[in-house]
C-alpha positions as CSV (number, residue, x, y, z in Angstrom):
1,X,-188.7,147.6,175.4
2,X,-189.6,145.9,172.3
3,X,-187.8,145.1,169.1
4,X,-189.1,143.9,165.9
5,X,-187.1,140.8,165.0
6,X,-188.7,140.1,161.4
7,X,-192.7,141.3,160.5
8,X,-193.6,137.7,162.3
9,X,-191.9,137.9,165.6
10,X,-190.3,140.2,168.5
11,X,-187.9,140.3,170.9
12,X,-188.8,141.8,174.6
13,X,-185.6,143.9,175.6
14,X,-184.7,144.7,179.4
15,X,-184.9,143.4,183.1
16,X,-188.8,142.4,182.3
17,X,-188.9,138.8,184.9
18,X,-191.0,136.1,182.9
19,X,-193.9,134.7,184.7
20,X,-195.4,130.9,183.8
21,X,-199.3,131.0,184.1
22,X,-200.1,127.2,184.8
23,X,-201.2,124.9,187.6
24,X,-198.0,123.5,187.6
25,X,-196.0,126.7,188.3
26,X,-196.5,127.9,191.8
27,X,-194.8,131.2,193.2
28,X,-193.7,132.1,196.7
29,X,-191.9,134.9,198.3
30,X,-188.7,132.8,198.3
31,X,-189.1,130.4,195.7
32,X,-191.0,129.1,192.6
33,X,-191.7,124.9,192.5
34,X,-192.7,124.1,189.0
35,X,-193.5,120.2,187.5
36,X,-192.6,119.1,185.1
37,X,-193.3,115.5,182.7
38,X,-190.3,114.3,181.5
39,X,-190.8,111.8,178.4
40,X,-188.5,109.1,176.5
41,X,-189.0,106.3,175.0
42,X,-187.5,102.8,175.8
43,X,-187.0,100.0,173.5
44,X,-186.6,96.3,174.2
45,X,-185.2,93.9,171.7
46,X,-187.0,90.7,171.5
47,X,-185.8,87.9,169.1
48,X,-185.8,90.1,165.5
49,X,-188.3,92.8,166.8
50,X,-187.1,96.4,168.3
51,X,-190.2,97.3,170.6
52,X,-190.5,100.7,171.9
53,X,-192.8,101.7,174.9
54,X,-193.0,105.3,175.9
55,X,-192.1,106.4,179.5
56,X,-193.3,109.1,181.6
57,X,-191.4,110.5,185.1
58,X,-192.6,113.3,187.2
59,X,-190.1,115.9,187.9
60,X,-190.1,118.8,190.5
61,X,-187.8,121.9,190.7
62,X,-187.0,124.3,192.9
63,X,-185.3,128.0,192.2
64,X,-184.6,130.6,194.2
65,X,-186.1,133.7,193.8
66,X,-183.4,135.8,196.0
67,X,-180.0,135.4,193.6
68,X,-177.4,134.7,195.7
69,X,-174.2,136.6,196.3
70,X,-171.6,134.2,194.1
71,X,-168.3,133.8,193.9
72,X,-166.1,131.8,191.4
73,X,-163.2,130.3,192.4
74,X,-160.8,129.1,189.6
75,X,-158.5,126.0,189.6
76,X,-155.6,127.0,187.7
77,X,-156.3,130.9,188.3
78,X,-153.4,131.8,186.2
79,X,-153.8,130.5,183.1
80,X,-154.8,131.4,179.6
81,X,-159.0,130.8,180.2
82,X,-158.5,131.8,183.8
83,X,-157.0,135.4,183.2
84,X,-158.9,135.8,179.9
85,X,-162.3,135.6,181.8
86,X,-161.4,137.9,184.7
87,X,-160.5,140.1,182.0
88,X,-163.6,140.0,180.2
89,X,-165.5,140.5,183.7
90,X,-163.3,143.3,184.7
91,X,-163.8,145.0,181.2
92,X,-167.8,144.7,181.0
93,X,-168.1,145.8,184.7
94,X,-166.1,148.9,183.7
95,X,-167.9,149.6,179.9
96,X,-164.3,149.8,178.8
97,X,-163.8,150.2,175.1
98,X,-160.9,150.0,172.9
99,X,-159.3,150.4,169.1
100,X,-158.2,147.3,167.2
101,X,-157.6,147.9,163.1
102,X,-161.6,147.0,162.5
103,X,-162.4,150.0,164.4
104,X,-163.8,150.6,168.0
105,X,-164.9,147.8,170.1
106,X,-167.2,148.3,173.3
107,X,-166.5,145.4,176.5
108,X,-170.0,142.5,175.6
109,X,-171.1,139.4,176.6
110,X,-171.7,138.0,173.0
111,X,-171.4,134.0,173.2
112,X,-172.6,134.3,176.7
113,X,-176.0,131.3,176.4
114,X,-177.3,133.3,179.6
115,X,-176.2,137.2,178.4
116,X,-176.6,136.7,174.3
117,X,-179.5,134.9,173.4
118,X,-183.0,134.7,173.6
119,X,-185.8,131.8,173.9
120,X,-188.7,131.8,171.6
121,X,-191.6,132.2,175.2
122,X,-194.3,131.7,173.1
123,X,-196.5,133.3,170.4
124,X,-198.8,136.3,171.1
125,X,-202.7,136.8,170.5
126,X,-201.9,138.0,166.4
127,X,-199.6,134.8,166.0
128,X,-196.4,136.3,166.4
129,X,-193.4,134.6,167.8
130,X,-191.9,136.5,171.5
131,X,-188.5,136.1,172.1
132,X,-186.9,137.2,175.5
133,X,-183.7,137.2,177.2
134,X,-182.6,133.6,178.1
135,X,-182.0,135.6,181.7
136,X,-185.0,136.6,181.9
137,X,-186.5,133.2,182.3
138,X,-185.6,132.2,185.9
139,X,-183.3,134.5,188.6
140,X,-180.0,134.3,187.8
141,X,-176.0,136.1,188.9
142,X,-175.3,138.5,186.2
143,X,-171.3,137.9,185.6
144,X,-170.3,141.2,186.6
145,X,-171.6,140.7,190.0
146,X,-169.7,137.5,190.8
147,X,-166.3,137.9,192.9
148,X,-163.4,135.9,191.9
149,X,-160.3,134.4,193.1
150,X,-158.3,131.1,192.8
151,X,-155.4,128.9,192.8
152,X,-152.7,128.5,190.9
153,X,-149.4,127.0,191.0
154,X,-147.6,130.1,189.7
155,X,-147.6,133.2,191.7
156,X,-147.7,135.8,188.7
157,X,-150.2,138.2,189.2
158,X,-153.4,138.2,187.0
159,X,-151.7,141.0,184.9
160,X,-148.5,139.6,184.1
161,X,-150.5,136.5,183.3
162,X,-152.8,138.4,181.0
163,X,-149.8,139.7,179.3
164,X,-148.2,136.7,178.7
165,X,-151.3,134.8,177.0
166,X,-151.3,137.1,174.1
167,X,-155.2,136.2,174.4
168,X,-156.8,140.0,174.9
169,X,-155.4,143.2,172.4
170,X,-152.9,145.1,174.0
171,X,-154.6,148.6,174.3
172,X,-157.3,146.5,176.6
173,X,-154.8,144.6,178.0
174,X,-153.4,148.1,179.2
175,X,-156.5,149.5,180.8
176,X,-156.9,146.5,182.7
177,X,-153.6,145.9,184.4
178,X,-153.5,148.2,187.0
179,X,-156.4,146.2,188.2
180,X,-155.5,142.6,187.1
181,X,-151.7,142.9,189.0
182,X,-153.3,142.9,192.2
183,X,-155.2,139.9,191.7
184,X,-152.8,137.4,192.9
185,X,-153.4,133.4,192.5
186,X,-154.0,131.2,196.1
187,X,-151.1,128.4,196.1
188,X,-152.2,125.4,194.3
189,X,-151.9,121.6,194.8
190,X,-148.8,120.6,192.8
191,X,-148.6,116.7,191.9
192,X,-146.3,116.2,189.1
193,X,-147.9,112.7,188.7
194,X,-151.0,114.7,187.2
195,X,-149.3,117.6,185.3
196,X,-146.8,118.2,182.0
197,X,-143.4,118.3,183.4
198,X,-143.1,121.4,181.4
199,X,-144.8,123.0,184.2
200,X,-142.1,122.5,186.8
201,X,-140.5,125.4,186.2
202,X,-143.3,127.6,187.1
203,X,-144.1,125.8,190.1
204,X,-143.5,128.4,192.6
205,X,-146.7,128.6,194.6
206,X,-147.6,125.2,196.2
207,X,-148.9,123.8,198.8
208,X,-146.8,121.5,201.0
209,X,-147.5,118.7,203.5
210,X,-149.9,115.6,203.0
211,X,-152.4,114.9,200.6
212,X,-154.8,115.3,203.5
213,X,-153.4,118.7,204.7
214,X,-152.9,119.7,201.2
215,X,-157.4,119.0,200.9
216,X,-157.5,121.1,204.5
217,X,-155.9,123.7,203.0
218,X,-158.1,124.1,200.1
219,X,-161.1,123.6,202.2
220,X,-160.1,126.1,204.4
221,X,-159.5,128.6,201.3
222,X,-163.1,128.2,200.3
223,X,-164.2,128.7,203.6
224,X,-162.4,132.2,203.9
225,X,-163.2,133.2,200.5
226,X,-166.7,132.9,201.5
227,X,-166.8,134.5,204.7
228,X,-164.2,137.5,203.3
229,X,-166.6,138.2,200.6
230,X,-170.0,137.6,202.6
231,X,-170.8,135.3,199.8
232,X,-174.0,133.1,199.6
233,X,-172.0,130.5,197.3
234,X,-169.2,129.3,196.5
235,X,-168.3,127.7,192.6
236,X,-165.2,125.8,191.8
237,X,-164.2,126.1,188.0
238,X,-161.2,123.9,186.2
239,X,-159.3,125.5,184.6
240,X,-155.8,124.4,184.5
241,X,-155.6,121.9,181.4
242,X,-152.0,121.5,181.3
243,X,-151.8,117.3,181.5
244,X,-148.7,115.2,181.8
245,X,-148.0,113.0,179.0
246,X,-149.2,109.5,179.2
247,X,-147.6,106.2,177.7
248,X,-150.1,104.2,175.5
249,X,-150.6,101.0,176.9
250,X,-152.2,98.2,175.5
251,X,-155.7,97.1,176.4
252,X,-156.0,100.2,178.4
């Protein structure tokens, strides 16, 4: 569909893939390989003189045309951003809407670059500026179609843990926690060298042994977080930003 954005330019609504028309774009059943010149300019200074030279590099891409089955794995699964995000996932997958005192509000994506905005593609034969979807540009996972898990160094469940961030309003927060509960947090790596000693206490989900069998295990949890979701890929996400404090020293 189309929607008039002003009287000089439209937006393209939908699923609608964009296609580039150029010698440098090439499509194939699996894949499009597009060039592209990438410009700067360097500058040189010689004696009182700035002298700029402009620079030219040749650069290739690849994208997939098939979008791969994707899952996210969170470091720090528990936490505010962690359960917050799931949340939003878990409501836009389910349409949910809810009352807050500025009336009715319906489960979005606004603020999402890839699910919010548009890119000006061009202008049209009459002069007018097109817009579409920024995901309609190149393949790419819609969030509601990724899988998620994580660690975490607490083993409250993802409902608890949305409860306790105050983050989400508590009529959503309600619709989601028969779902979020049993989402339960992978034990996490737990060096209190690298974390707030405020976060001792709710240190009850950790991985023991050696820093090397501590890496095994968490290698070993991609690995059958992959194959138990018959995922394609595999992304690792921070976020666990809780930091222990560090003494100022001088010169450092």
């Amino acid at each position: 569909s189309v929607r008039e954005k002003n009287n000089m330019s439209y937006v393209f609504e939908g699923t609608a893939a964009v296609e580039a028309v150029s010698d440098k774009v090439e499509y194939t059943e699996d894949a499009i390989f597009s060039k592209y010149t990438y410009t700067t300019t360097t500058v040189k200074k010689e004696g009182d003189k700035l002298k700029a030279a402009p620079k030219s590099m040749q650069v290739e891409f690849k994208t997939d045309r098939k979008v791969p089955k994707t899952g996210v794995l969170f470091v720090g699964w528990g936490g505010n951003n962690g359960a917050t995000v799931t949340a939003g996932v878990l409501a836009n997958k389910q349409n949910l809407t809810w009352r807050t005192k500025e009336g009715e509000q319906k489960a979005n994506y606004y603020g999402s670059l890839t699910q919010a905005s548009t890119v000006r593609l061009g202008v049209d034969g009459n002069g007018n500026d097109i817009f579409v979807p920024f995901s309609s540009i190149i393949p790419m996972v819609h969030p509601n179609d990724l899988v998620i898990g994580g660690w975490d160094i607490s083993k409250t469940n993802l409902g608890d843990a949305m409860r306790r961030s105050k983050v989400l309003d508590v009529q959503i927060q309600d619709q989601l926690y028969d779902k979020m509960k049993d989402l339960v947090p992978m034990p996490s790596v737990y060096n209190p060298d690298f974390i707030a000693a405020n976060q001792a206490d709710r240190a009850d989900n950790v991985i023991t042994g050696s820093l090397k069998e501590q890496l095994d295990q968490l290698m070993a949890d991609i690995k059958g977080f992959k194959e138990k979701n018959s995922l394609d890929k595999v992304i690792v996400l921070w976020t666990a930003n809780t930091e222990r404090f560090s003494e100022i020293q001088e010169g450092v």
